[in-house]
C-alpha positions as a printed Julia matrix, in Angstrom:
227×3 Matrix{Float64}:
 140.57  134.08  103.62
 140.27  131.73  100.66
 137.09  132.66   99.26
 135.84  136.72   98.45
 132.67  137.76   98.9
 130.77  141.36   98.77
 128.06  142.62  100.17
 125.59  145.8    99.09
 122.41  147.51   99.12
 120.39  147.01   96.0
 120.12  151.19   95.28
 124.42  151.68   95.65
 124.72  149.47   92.48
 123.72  151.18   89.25
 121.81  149.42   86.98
 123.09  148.93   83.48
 122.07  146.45   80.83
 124.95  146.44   78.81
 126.99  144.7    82.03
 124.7   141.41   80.93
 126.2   138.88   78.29
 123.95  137.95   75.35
 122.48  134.84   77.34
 121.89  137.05   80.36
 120.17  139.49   78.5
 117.72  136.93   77.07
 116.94  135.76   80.85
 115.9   139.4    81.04
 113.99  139.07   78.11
 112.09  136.28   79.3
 111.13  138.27   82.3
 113.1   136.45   85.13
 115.39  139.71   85.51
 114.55  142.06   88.04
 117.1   144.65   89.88
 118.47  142.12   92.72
 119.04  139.55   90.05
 121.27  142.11   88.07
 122.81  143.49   91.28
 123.95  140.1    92.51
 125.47  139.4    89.55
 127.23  142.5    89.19
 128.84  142.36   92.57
 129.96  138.28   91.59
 131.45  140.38   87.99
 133.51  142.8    90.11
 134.93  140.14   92.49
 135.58  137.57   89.33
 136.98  141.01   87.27
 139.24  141.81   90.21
 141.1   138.1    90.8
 140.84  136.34   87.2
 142.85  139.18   85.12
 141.8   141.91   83.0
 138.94  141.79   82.03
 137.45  144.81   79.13
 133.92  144.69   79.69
 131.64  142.92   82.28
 129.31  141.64   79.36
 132.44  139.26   78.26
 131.47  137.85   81.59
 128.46  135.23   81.7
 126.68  133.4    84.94
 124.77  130.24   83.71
 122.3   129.01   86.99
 119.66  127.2    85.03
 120.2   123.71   83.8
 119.34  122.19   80.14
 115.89  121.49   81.68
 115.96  124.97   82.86
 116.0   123.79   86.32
 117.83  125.97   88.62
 121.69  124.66   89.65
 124.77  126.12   91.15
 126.49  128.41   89.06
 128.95  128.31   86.66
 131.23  131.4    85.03
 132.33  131.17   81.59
 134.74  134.49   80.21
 134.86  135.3    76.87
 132.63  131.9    75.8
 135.28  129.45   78.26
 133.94  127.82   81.7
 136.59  129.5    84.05
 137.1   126.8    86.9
 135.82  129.31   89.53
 132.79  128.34   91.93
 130.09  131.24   92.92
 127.28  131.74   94.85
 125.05  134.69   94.75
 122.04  135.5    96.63
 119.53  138.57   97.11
 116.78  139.83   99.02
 114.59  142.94   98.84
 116.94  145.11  100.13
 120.41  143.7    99.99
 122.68  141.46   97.33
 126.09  138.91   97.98
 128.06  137.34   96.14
 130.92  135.39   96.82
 133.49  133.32   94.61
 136.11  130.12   95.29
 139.13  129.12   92.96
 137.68  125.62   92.35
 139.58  123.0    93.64
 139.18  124.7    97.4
 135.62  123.42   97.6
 132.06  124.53   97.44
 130.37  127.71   98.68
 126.59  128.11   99.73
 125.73  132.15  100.74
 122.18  133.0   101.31
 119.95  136.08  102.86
 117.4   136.36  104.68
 115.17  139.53  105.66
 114.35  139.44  108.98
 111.02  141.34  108.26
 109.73  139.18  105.99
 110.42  135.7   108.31
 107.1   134.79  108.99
 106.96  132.06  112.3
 103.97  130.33  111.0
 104.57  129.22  107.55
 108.2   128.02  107.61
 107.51  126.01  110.63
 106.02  123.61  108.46
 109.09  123.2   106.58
 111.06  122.74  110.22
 111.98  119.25  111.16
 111.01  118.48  115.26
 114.2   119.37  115.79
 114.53  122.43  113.93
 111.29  123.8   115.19
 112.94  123.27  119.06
 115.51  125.59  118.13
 113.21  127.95  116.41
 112.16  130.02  119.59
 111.64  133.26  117.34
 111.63  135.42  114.7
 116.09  135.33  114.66
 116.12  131.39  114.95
 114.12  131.02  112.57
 115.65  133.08  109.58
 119.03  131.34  110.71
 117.98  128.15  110.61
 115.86  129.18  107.17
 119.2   130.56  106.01
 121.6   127.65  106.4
 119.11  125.32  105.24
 118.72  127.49  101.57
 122.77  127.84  101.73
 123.53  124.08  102.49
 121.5   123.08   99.43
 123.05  126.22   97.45
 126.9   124.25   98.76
 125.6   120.8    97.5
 122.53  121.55   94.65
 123.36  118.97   91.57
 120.06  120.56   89.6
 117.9   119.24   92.19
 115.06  121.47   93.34
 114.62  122.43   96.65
 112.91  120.97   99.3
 113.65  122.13  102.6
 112.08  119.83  104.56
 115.12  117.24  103.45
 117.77  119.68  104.9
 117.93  118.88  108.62
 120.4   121.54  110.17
 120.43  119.9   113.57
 122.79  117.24  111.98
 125.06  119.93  110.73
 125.46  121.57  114.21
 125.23  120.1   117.55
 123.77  121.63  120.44
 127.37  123.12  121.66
 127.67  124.6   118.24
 124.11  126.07  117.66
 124.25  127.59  121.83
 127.86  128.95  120.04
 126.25  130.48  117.08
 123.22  131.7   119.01
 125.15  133.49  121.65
 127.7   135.24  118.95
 125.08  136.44  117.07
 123.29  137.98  119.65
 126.33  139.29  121.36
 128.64  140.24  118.6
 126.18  140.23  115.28
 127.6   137.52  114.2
 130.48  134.45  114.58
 132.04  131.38  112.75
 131.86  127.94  113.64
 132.46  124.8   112.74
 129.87  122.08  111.1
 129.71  118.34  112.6
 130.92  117.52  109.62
 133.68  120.06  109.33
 132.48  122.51  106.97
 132.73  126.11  108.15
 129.81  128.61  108.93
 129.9   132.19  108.54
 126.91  134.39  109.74
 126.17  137.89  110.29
 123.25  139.93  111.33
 123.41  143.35  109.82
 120.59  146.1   109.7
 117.6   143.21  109.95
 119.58  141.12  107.25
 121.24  137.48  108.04
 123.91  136.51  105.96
 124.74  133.04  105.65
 127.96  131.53  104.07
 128.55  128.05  104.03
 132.0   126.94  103.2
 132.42  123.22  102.31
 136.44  122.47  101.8
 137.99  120.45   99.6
 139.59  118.24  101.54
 136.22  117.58  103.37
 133.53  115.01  101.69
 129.87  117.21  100.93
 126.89  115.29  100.63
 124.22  115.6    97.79
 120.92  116.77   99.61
 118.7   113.79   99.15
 116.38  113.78   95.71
């Protein structure tokens, strides 16, 4: 598999702040730290620690996500002070963290989670296209479709903020696909497929939890989610 990615419940990863760089510890500072934030970015430390050599401490390692405007963007590692050509995406919800990272120049990755539990039918509907909300037929379809739409824009986010409503996943899987995806994950937990455009989907449904990895290769044009 060309890209790594982990996968853990927030309580199995011990919280330390001395695994933050300076800048991440001001981030915590400014209150947008919480334990799923550090967690996330512990498990993206571990996988970078493991595949871009030695590495002495995980504070030498630093993930930038906000922008100069302090806009949120897709993230970029820097080791020891130098951007490391190395793409990540993390992602967290109230029970579980991911991260996953790709050697730049194989792509771009989008993962996202979703918590079953909290998918709530009547407010994200009205972020749904028509043709989204056909697919959503409950609670499952819903976080799915929820979940590729936050990990295309994750895949393709220039420092744009995002607005789901722009992020129509019908054109990124046909009906074949989607009755593909839908039947795997009810029958297996989970499946890979193809995008129309020939990006690759990974989901899983684990213990209430979707996981969503979108895999954009190189070799295949992405698209900037309109502004």
């Amino acid at each position: 598999m060309i890209w790594q990615e982990r996968t853990s419940r927030i309580e199995q990863i011990p919280y330390n702040v001395n695994w933050l760089s300076a800048g991440e510890r001001e981030a915590d500072r400014l209150g947008r730290n919480h334990r799923s934030w550090f967690a996330a970015r512990l498990l993206a430390k571990q996988l970078l620690a493991e595949h871009c050599g030695p590495i002495d401490s995980y504070n030498r390692i630093h993930i930038e996500s906000r922008d100069g405007r302090d806009q949120s963007t897709r993230p970029q590692v820097y080791i020891n002070g130098k951007l490391i050509p190395w793409e990540i995406s993390l992602s967290h919800s109230d029970r579980v963290v991911s991260a996953a990272i790709l050697a730049t120049g194989n792509g771009r990755l989008g993962l996202d989670l979703v918590d079953l539990p909290a998918v709530s039918l009547r407010p994200l509907k009205y972020w749904l296209t028509s043709a989204e909300a056909e697919r959503a037929v409950d609670q499952q379809t819903l976080g799915i479709i929820w979940s590729l739409k936050e990990s295309i824009y994750k895949a393709t986010n220039e420092g744009t903020r995002f607005f789901p409503f722009r992020i129509d996943t019908t054109t990124y899987l046909s009906p074949a696909e989607w009755s593909r995806l839908d039947h795997g994950v009810r029958t297996h937990g989970g499946t890979t497929v193809l995008l129309n455009n020939g990006w690759e989907l990974s989901l899983n449904v684990v213990d209430g939890t979707i996981k969503t990895l979108v895999w954009c290769p190189a070799t295949r044009v992405w698209r900037r989610v309109p502004a």
